[in-house]
C-alpha positions as CSV (number, residue, x, y, z in Angstrom):
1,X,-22.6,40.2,39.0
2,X,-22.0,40.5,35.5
3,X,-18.3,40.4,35.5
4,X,-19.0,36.7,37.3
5,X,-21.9,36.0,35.0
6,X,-19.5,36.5,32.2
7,X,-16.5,35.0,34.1
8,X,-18.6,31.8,34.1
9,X,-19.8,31.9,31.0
10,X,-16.4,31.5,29.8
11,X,-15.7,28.7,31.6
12,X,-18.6,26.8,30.9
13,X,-17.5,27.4,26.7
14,X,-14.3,26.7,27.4
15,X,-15.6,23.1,29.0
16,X,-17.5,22.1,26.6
17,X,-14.7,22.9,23.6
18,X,-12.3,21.4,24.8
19,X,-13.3,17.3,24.5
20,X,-14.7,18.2,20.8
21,X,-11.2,19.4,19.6
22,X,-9.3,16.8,20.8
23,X,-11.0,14.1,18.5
24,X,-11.1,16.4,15.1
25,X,-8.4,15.8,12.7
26,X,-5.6,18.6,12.7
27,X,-6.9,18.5,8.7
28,X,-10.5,19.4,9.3
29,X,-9.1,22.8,10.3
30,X,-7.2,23.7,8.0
31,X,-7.8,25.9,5.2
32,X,-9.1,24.4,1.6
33,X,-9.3,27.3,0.0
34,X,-5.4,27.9,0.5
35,X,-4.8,24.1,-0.3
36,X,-7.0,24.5,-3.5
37,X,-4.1,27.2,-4.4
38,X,-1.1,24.9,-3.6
39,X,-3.0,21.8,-5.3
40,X,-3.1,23.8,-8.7
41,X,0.1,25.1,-8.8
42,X,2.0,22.4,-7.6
43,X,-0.5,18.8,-7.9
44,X,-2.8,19.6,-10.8
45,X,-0.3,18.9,-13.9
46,X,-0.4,15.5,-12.4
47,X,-3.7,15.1,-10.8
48,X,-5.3,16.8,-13.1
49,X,-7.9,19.5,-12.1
50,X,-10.5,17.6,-10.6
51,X,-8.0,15.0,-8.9
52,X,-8.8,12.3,-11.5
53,X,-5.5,11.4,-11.7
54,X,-5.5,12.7,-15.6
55,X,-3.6,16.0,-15.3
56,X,-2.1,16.7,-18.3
57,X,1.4,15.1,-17.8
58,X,-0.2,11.5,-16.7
59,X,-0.2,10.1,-19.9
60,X,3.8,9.7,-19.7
61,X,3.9,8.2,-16.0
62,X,3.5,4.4,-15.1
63,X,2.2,4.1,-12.4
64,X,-0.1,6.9,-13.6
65,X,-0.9,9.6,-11.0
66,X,-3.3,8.8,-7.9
67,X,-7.2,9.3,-9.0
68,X,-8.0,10.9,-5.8
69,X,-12.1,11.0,-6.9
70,X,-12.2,7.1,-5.7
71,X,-10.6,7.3,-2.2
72,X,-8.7,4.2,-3.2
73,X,-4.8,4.3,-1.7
74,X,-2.5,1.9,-1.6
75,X,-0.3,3.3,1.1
76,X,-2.0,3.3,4.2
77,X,-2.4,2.2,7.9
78,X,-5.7,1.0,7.7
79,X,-7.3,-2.3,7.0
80,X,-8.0,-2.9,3.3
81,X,-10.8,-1.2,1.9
82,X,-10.8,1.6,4.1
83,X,-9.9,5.0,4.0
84,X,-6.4,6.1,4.9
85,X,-5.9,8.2,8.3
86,X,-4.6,11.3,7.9
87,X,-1.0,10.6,9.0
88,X,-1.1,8.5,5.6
89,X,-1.8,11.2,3.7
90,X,0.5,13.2,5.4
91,X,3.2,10.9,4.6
92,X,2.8,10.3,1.2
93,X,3.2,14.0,0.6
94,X,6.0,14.8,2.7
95,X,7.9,11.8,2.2
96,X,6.6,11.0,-1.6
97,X,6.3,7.8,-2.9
98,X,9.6,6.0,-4.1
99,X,9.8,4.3,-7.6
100,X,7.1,7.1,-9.2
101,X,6.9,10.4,-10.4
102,X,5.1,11.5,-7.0
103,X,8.3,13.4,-5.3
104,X,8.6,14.3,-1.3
105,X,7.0,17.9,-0.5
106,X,8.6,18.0,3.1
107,X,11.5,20.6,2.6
108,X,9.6,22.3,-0.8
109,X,6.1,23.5,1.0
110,X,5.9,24.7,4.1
111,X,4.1,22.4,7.5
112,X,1.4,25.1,6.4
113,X,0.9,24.3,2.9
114,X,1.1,20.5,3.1
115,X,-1.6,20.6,5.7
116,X,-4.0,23.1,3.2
117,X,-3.7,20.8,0.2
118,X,-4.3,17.2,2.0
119,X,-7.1,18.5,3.4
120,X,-8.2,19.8,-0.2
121,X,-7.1,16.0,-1.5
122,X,-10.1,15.1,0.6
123,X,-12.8,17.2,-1.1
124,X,-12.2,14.8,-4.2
125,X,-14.6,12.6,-2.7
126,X,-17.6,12.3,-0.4
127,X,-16.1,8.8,1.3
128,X,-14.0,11.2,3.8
129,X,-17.7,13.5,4.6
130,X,-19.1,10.4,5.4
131,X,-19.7,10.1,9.2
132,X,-20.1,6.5,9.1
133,X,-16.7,6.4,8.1
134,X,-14.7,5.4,11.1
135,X,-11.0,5.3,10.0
136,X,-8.6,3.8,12.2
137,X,-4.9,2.8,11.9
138,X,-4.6,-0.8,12.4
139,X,-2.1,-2.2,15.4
140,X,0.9,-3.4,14.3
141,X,2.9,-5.6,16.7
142,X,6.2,-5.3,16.8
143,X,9.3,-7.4,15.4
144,X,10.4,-10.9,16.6
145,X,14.4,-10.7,17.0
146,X,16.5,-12.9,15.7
147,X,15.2,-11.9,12.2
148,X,18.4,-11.9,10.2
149,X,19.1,-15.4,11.6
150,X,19.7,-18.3,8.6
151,X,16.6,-20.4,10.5
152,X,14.6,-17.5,10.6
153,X,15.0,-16.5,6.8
154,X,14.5,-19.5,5.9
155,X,11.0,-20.3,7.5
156,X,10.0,-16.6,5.7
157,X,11.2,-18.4,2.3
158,X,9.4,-21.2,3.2
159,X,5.9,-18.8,3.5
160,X,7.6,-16.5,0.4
161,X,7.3,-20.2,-1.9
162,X,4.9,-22.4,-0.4
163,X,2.1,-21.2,1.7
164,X,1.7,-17.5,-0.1
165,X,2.9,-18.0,-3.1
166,X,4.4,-14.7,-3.7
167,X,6.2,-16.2,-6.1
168,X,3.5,-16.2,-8.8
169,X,4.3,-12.8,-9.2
170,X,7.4,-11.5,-7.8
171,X,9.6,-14.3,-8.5
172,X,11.6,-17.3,-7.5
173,X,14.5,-15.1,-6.7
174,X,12.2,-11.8,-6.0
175,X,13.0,-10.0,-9.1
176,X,9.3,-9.2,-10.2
177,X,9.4,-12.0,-13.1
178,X,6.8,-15.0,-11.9
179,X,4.4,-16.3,-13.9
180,X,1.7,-14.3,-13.3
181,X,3.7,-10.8,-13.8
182,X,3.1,-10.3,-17.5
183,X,-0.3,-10.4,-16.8
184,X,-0.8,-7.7,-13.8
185,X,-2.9,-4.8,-14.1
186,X,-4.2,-2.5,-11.6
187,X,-7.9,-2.1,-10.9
188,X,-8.1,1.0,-13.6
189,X,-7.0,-1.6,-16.1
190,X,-3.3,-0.1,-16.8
191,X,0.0,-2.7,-16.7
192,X,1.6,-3.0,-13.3
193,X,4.5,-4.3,-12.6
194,X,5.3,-6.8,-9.7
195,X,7.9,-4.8,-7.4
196,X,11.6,-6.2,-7.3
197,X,12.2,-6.9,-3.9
198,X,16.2,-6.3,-4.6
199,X,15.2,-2.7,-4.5
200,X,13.6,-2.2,-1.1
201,X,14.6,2.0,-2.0
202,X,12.1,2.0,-4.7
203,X,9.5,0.6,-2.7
204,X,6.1,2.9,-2.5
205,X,6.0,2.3,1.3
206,X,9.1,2.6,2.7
207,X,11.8,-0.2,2.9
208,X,12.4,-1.6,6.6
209,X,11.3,-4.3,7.9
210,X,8.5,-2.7,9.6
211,X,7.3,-0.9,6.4
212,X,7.2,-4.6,4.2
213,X,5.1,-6.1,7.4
214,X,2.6,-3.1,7.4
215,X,2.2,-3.8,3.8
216,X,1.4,-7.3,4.3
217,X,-1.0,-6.2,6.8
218,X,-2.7,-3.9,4.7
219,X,-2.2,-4.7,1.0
220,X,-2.0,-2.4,-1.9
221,X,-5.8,-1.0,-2.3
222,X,-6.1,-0.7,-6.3
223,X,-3.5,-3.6,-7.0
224,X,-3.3,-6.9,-7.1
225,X,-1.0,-7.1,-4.0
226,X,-3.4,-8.7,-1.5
227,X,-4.1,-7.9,2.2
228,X,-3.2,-11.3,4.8
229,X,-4.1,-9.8,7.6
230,X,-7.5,-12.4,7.2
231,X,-4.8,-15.3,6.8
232,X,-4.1,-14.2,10.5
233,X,-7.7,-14.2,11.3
234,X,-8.0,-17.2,10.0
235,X,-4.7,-18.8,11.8
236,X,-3.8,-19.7,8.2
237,X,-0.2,-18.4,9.6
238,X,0.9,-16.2,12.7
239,X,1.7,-12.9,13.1
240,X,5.1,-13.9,14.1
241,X,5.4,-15.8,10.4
242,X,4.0,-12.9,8.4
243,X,7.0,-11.0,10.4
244,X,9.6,-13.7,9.6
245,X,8.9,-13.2,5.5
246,X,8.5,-9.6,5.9
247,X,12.6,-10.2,7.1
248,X,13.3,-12.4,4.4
249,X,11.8,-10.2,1.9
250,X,14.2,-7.7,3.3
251,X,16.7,-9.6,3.4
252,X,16.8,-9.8,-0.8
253,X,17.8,-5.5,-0.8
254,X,21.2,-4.4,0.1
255,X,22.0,-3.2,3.7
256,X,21.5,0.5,2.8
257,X,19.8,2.5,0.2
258,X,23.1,2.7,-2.6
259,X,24.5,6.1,-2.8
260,X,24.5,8.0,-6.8
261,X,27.8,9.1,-7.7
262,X,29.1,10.8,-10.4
263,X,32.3,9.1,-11.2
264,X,33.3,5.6,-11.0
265,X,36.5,4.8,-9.2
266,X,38.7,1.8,-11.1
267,X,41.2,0.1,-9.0
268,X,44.1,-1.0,-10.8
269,X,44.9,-4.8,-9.9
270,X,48.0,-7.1,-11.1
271,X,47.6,-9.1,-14.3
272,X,45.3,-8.7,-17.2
273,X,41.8,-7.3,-16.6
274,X,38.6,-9.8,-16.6
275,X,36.8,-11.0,-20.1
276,X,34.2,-12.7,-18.0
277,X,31.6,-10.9,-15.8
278,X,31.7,-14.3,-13.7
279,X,35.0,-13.9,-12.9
280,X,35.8,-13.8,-9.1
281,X,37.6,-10.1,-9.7
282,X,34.1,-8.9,-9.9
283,X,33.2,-10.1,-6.2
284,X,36.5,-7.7,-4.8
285,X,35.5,-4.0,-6.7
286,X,33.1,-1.8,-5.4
287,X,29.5,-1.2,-7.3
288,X,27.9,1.9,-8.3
289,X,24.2,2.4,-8.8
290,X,23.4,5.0,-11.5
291,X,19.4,5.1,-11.7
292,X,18.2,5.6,-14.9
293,X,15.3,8.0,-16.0
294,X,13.3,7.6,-19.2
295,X,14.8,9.2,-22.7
296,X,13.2,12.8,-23.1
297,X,15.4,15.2,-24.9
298,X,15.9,13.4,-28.4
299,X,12.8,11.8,-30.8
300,X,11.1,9.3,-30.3
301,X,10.6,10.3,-27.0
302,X,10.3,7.6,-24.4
303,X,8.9,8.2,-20.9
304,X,9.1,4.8,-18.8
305,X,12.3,3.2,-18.9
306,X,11.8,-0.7,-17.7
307,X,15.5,-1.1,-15.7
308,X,15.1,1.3,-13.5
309,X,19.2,1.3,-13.0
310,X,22.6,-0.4,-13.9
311,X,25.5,-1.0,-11.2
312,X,28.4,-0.5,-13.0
313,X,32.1,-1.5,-11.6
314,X,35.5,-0.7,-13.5
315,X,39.0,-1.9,-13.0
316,X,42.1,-1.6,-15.2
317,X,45.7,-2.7,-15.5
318,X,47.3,-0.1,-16.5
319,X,46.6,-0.8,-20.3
320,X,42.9,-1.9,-20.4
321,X,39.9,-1.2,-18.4
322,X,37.0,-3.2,-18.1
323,X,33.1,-2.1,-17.2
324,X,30.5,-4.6,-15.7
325,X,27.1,-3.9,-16.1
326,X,24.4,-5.3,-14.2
327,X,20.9,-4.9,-14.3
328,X,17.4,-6.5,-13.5
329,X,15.1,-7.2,-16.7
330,X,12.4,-9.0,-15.3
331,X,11.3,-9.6,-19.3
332,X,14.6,-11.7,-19.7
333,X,14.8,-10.1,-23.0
334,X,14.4,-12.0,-25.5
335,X,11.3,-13.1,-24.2
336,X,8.3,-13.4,-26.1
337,X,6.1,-14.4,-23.1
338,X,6.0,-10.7,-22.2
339,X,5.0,-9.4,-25.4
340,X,1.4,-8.6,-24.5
341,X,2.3,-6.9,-21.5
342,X,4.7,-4.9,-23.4
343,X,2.3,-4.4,-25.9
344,X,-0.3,-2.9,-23.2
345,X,2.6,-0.5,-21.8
346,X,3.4,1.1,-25.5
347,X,-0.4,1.6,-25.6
348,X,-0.5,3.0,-22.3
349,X,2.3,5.4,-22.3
350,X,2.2,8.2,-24.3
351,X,5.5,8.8,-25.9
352,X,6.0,11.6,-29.0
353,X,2.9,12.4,-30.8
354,X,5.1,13.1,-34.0
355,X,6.7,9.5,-33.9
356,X,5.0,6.2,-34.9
357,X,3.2,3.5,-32.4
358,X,5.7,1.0,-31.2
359,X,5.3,-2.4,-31.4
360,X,7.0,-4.5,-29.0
361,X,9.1,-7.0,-30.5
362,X,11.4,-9.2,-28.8
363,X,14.7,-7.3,-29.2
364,X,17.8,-8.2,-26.9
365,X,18.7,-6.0,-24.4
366,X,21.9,-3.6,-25.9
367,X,24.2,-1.6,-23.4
368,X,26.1,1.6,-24.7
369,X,29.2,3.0,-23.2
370,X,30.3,6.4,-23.6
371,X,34.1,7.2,-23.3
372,X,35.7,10.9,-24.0
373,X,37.9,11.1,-26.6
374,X,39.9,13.9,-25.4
375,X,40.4,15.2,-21.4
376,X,38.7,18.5,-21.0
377,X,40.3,21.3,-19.3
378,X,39.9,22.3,-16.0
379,X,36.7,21.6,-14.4
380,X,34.5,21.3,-17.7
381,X,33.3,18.0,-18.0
382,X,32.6,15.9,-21.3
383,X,29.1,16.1,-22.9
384,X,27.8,12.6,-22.3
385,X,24.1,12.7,-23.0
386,X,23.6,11.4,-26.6
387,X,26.9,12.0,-27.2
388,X,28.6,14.4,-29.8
389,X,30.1,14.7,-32.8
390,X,33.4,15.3,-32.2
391,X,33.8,14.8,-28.2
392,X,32.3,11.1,-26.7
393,X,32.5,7.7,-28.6
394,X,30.9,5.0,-28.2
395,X,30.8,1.2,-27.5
396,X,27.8,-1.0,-28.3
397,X,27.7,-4.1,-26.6
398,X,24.7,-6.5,-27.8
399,X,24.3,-10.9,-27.4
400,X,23.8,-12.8,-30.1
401,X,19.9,-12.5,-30.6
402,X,19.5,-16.1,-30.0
403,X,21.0,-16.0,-26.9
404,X,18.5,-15.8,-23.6
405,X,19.5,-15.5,-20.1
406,X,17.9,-17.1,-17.3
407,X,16.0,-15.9,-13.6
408,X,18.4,-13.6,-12.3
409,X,20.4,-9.7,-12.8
410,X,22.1,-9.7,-16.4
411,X,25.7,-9.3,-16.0
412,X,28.1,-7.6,-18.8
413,X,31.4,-7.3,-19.3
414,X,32.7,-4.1,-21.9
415,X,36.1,-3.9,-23.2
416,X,35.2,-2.0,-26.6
417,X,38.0,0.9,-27.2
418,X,36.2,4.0,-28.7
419,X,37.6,4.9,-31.9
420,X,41.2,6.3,-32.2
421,X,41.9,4.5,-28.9
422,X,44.0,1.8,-29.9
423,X,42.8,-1.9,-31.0
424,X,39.7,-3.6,-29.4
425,X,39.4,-4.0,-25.8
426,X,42.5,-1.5,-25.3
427,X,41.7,1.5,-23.2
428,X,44.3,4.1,-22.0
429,X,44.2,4.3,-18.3
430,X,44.5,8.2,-18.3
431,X,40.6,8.3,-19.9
432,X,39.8,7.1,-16.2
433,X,40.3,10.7,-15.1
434,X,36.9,11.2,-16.1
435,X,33.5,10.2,-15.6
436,X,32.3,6.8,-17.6
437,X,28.3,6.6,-18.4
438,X,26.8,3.7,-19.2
439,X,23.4,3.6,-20.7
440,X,21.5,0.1,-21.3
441,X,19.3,0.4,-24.6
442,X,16.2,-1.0,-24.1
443,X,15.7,-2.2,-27.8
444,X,12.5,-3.8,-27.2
445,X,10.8,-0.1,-26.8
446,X,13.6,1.1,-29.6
447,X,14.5,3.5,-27.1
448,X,17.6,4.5,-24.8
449,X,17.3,5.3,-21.2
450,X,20.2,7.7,-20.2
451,X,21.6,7.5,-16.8
């Protein structure tokens, strides 16, 4: 009798456990106390201690680090103004967020330890205790084929220009330089840029297709990017149109996420290298993206680099090589329409407490080129960063400062010889052997960003 008493009563627990486990969040058991641990050691420089986003390296990072304290995300799968599901935080911190300083945990913390600390992310703020709070992923449909079709990109250009307007901010051409981008600012009050939609790998989201249309659904919480899932609602537009201009914003970003190499390979073609960067050579050479990262090692320190990269290609005819540049400055340096915004970004980033505020002026852009003056032996490679005294010279290339560009990627071509290298433009084809950096100066900060 009691074994069956007993035998029952462990049926009857087991019964009743089982529907109430199957709705609670993997995170609710998990273990905040062990996530506390991994947030400090690994989240609080950032995040800062109480996950106010004001850890003590913030002050360097645009976008600064999330304030975790308002439950506000941009990156989500919920409706705007909502909390995000816990698959969104799970993603952010395994897969990071591209184009900031928040890097991809998967591979660095164990499944454990990821777990702990997202479920200690939530203790930042009573909106995730809040029962009322009924957070749900929105449904996405899926995508309409034909979306790399000419008619179909061009009714998404149509909604990118005329109906949304993304222009305002992100562009004509989708290089983050409409109107209204000197002006953004994010709902703390610090600058924001508009994204460049020619970089789908730096986008915060994720790049596809899919990713682009889940962020039209949802919008950027904290940002001036807008939810138009109402504009749906509404029947403002379809769900099949929001689909075609998530394609065609796609469709500005190369096939594939470019690959960072460390040495540039220069064909050598017939006849005398290009002096133009227009010329049709150009279209036949291979390009190479070296992203750029902000210049810490020498004073004045500088933190936020605006061009994020520079492809470089190289070819040579046995005599002289050539380098073109190519970069997006959405500030079309000179520019004095951006002033303020740079302004706000000099006041916003800390850079070296022992230098002097900058001021932004409206400095041209200036591109440096590095070249070794001798080969190094064996598998030693030259010291490129900053140069040196007696091993790298170095080419400046700068416009005229009355000169302007217009909407679009700058393009330059180099031929400068370093010094002891023969007469200008000459280059001896056996400095190809090694590695060629290129680092644009961005003179309107007064400060280099190295690649």
């Amino acid at each position: 009798m009691t074994k069956r008493a007993f035998a029952c009563v462990v049926v009857l627990i087991t019964a009743a456990s089982t529907p109430l486990t199957a709705h609670l969040s993997p995170l609710t058991l998990q273990d905040t106390t062990r996530g506390k641990a991994v947030y400090v050691k690994w989240c609080a420089g950032c995040h800062g201690d109480g996950g106010a986003g004001d850890g003590p390296s913030a002050a360097h990072m645009l976008p600064r680090p999330r304030n975790f304290t308002g439950a506000i995300y941009k990156i989500r799968s919920t409706a705007s103004g909502q909390l995000p599901t816990d698959a969104d935080l799970m993603r952010a911190i395994d897969e990071g967020l591209p184009g900031s300083a928040m890097p991809a945990w998967k591979g660095r913390l164990s499944d454990a330890e990821r777990r702990d600390v997202a479920a200690y992310i939530k203790t930042f703020s009573s909106f995730f205790a809040d029962t009322s709070q009924h957070v749900a992923a929105l449904k996405f449909s899926s995508a309409p084929g034909g979306g790399t079709d000419p008619s179909a990109l061009k009714e998404g250009r149509r909604f990118y220009e005329d109906s949304i307007h993304c222009n305002k901010c992100h562009g004509d051409e989708g290089r983050g330089d409409g109107p209204s981008a000197p002006t953004l600012k994010d709902d703390a009050g610090f600058p924001i840029y508009a994204a460049d939609l020619h970089q789908n790998w730096r986008f915060r989201g994720g790049g596809t297709v899919e990713d682009i249309y889940r962020r039209l659904r949802t919008g950027l919480d904290g940002t001036p990017m807008p939810s138009f899932s109402d504009l749906i609602e509404q029947k403002f537009l379809t769900d099949e149109q929001l689909w075609r201009l998530a394609q065609y914003v796609r469709s500005l970003s190369p096939p594939g996420a470019p690959e960072v190499r460390d040495v540039i390979h220069a064909p050598q073609i017939a006849g005398t290298v290009p002096v133009s960067p227009d010329d049709s050579v150009w279209a036949r050479v291979s390009r190479y993206w070296f992203p750029l990262v902000g210049q810490v090692i020498r004073k004045a320190r500088w933190f936020a680099p605006a061009v994020s990269g520079v492809w470089v290609q190289a070819v040579y005819d046995s005599k002289t090589v050539a380098l073109r540049v190519s970069w997006d400055d959405r500030t079309q340096s000179p520019d004095t329409a951006w002033l303020k915004l740079e302004q706000r970004i000099l006041e916003t980033v800390a850079a070296d407490d022992s230098a002097p505020p900058l001021q932004a002026e409206p400095w041209p852009d200036q591109l440096a080129v590095q070249f070794p003056r001798h080969i190094p032996d064996g598998m030693e490679r030259p010291y490129f960063l900053m140069g040196s005294e007696t091993g790298v010279s170095v080419a400046l290339d700068e416009p005229p400062p009355q000169e302007r560009r217009g909407p679009g990627p700058e393009h330059r071509a180099v031929r400068h010889a370093p010094r002891g290298a023969g007469g200008r433009g000459e280059l001896r084809s056996r400095r190809m052997e090694a590695g060629i950096h290129a680092r644009p100066c961005d003179a309107r900060y007064g400060q280099r960003s190295s690649a």
